[in-house]
N, C-alpha and C positions, 0 to 999 in steps of 0.2 A: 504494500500500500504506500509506503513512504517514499518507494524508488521511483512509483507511477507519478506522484507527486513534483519529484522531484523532475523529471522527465516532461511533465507538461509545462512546469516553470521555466526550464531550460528549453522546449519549441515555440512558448512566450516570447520568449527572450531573442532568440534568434528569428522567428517572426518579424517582432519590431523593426531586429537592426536590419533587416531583408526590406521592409517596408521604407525606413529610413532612408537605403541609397535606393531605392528604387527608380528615385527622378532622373537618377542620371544613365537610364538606359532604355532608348525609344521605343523599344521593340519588347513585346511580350513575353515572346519567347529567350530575349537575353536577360530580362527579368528573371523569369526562371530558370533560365543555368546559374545566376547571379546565385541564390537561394540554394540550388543545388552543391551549387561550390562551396558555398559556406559551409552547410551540412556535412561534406564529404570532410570537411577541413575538422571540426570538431567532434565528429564520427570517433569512435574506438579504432578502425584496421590499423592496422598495422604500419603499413608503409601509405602516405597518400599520393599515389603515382596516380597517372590519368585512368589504368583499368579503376583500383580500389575508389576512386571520386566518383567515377561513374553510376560504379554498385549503388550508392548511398539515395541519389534518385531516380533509382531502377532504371537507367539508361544501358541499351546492348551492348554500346559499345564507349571509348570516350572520343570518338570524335566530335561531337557537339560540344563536350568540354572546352576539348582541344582551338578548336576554332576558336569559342569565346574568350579562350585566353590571350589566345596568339595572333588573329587577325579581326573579330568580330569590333566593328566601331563603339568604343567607348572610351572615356577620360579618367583612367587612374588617378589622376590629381584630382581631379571633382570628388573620387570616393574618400582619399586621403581626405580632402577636407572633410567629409563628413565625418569619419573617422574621429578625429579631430576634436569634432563637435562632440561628439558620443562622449570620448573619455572626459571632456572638462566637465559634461554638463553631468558626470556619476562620481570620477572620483576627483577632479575637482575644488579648487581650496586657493584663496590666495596668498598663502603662505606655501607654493607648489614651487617645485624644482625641477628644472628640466637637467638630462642629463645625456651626453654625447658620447657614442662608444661606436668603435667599430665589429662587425665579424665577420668571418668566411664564408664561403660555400667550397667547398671541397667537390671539382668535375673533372671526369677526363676528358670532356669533349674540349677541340683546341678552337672550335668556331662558334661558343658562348660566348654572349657581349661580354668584354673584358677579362675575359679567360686572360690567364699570364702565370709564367711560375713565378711566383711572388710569397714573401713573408706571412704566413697561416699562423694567426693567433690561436686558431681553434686546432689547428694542427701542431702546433709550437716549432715550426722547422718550414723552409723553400716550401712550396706544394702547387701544383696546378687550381689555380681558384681562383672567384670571383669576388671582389670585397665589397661590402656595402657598407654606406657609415648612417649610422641611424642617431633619433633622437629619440627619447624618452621622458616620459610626465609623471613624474612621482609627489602624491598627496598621499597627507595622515589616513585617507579612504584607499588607497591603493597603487598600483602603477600598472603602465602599457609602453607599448612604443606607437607614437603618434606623425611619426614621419620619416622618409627612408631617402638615400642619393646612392646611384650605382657608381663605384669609382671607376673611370675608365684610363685607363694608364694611359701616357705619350704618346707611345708608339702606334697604340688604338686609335687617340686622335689624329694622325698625320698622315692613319691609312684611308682613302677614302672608298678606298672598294669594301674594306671591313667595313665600316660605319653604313655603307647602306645597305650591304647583306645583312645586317643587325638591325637594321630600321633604325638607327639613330637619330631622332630629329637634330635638321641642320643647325639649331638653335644652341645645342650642345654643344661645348666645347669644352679643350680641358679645363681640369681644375682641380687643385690640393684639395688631400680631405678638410683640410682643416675651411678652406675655402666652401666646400660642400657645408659643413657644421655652419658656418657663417648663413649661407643661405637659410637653410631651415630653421634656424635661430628669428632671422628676419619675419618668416612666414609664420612662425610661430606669434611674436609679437603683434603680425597686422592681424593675425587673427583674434587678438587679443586673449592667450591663452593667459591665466592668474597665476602667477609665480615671481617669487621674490629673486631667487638663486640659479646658476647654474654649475655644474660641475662635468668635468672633463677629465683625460688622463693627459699625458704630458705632447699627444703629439697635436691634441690642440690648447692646450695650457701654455705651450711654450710657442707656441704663433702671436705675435705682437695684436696684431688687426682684431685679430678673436677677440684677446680680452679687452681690445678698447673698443669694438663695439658694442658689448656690454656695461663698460662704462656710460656710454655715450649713450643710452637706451636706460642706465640709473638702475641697473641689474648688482645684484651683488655675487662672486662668484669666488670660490673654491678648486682650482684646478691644477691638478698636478705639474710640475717639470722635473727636467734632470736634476742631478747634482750638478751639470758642469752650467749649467743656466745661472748668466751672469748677473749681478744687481749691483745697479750704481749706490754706492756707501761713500759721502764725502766727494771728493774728486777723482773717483778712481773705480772700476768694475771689480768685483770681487763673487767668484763662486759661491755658490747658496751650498753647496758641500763645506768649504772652508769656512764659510759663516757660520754654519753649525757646529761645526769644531769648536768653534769660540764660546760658546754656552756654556754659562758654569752649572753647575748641579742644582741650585738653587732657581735654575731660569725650567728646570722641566717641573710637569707633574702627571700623577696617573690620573688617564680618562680613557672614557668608555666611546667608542663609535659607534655605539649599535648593539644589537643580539645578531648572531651568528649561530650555527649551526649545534658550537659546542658552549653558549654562554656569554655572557657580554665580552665584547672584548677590550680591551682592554689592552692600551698604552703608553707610551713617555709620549709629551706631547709638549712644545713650546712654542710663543708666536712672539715674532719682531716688526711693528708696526715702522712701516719705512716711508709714508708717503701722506697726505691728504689730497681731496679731491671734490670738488664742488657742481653737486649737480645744476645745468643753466637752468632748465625749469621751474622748481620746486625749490630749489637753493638749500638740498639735503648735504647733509657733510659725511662724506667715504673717507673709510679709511682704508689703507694699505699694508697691507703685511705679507711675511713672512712666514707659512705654518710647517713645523718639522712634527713627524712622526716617528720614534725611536722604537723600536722592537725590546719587549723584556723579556727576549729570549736572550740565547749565549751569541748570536750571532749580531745582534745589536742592527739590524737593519733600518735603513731609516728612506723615508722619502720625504720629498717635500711640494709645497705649494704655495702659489702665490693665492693670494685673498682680497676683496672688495667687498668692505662693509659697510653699513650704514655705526656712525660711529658711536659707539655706546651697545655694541652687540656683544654676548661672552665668546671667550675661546670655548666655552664648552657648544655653544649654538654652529660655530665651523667645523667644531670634530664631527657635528655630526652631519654635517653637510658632507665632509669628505665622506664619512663611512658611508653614506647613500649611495656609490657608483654602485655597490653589489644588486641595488635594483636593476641596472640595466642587462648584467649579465644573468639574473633571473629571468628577466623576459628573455632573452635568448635561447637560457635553458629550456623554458618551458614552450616556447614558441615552437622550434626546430622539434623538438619530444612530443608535443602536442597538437600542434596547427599545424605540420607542415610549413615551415619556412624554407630548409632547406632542401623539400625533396621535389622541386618545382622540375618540369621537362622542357622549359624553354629557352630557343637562342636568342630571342628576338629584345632589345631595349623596354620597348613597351613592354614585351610578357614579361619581362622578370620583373618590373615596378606592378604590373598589373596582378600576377600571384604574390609578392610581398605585401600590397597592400590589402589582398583579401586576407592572408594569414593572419598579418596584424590586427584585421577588424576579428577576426573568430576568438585570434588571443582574447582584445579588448573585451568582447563579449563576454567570454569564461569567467574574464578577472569580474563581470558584472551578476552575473551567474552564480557563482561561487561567493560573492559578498552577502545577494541575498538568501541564499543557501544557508550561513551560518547565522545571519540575523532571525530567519525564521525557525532554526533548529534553538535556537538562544531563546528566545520568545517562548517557544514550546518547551523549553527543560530539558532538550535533550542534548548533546554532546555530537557535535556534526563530525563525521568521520574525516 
């Protein structure tokens, strides 16, 4: 009885969000692969390749899929926005943080958009793959990923026979990831998503333009760099490694970033306010620092970051901005384990923004799914498995 329950909440759910982008697809019948796709995508099988998606709204075969993914007329972006819409208006909050990560796809085929042997975080070594750098919206209600850029290497751009067996709109061109993050960052704010903070790891942390459009937009942020990431001290650049050297024992103390898997965790932690800064609009006053992380293991590892606060915030409100990145790598987790992110069959530009973005909205759903899941088992006295 409780599973049935639970089962009609969850084809609510997904109803909705199937109704939601509906507008952006002319045709009846791409309506309903839209709906089917999702299904297959939240579906239990196993693997979600184009037969298993098929199964899901009893289609023979997956070419109707196929087609809708790869060449049927419609605007990925128009769904992302909606997307978008979905996550602010459930979990939502304006004390939200957006957060920038990249990840893999791991393929053998050599004529996927942006196919390249290239550095696999998900693989931790060289690997044939495609990268995408996403963004993420984490509120005290939840998190999702809310926006996606496909990285296309150099050499991809300067081919132009590749780019239009890929279908790459001419409008593309290259661009760093960190320049990708910049983007979505932008789209984020015209959309006016609610969030105070951003956070990054160090390869867009240590992009100049990044953090000062964040400045320049009154954002406050937490994002990683190297050690060899230089900061001017006086008249002269000095390593934020060597800077932290200079700490005397008295300048750390232990703090928590978060609960993790095995318990809070827990670290040395010290901040060097280096800088002030005046917002023009509002004429709020940032402040600037320096955040080190020290490891109280025997290995003393340590990372760092630069910061932008509004001033009068604690170090303990930054520690936990930084420990937040694990949100994004949870959506990853459970995306690529769950939705289908990474088991998509297309070469084409558009297909692979076009199945990332339906994964991401099936995530989003789950995380919505799964909120009201435990609210109503809370409500009722019982223990949500």
């Amino acid at each position: 009885m409780a599973d049935g329950r639970v089962f009609r909440r969850w084809r609510r759910e997904l109803d909705a969000v199937s109704e939601r982008i509906a507008q952006r697809f002319h045709r009846s019948e791409l309506r309903q692969h839209a709906t089917g796709y999702l299904r297959g995508l939240i579906s239990r099988v196993e693997r979600k390749n184009g037969w298993q998606l098929a199964e899901e709204p009893g289609e023979q075969t997956p070419t109707n899929l196929q087609h809708f993914i790869a060449r049927a007329r419609w605007d990925a972006d128009e769904v992302r926005d909606d997307l978008r819409g979905y996550v602010i208006e459930h979990p939502g909050c304006d004390d939200g943080i957006l957060i920038v990560d990249e990840t893999s796809f791991l393929k053998k085929r050599t004529k996927s958009v942006g196919i390249k042997r290239q550095y696999s975080g998900t693989a931790g070594r060289i690997e044939n793959c495609q990268i995408g750098v996403f963004l993420a919206y984490r509120s005290q209600h939840g998190h999702a990923l809310i926006d996606r850029r496909l990285y296309l290497p150099k050499e991809w751009c300067e081919d132009e026979g590749r780019l239009k067996e890929a279908k790459v709109p001419e409008s593309v061109s290259f661009a760093t990831k960190p320049a990708l993050a910049r983007s979505m960052i932008r789209d984020a704010l015209a959309a006016n998503v609610p969030c105070r903070f951003v956070t990054a790891d160090s390869v867009y942390g240590g992009d100049s333009r990044f953090r000062r459009l964040l400045e320049e937009h009154g954002l406050g942020y937490v994002v990683a760099v190297t050690g060899n990431q230089r900061l001017w001290l006086g008249f002269k650049q000095t390593r934020v490694d060597q800077i932290a050297d200079a700490f005397s024992e008295e300048d750390w103390q232990e703090l928590s970033c978060g609960t993790g898997t095995k318990g809070e965790r827990v670290d040395r932690w010290t901040l060097m306010p280096f800088g002030v800064t005046i917002e023009q609009e509002e004429g709020r006053e940032f402040q600037k620092a320096l955040l080190v992380r020290e490891s109280l293991s025997e290995s003393k590892d340590r990372t760092y970051c630069f910061c932008h606060y509004e001033s009068g915030t604690k170090i303990d409100e930054l520690v936990r901005i930084a420990g937040s990145r694990w949100a994004v790598e949870e959506c990853f987790e459970q995306a690529k384990g769950e939705t289908g992110l990474d088991e998509y069959e297309v070469r084409s530009h558009p297909g692979w923004h076009r199945h990332i973005t339906l994964s991401m909205l099936a995530l989003a759903a789950l995380v919505v799914m799964r909120k009201a899941s435990r609210a109503a088992s809370k409500k009722g006295g019982r223990r949500h498995p």
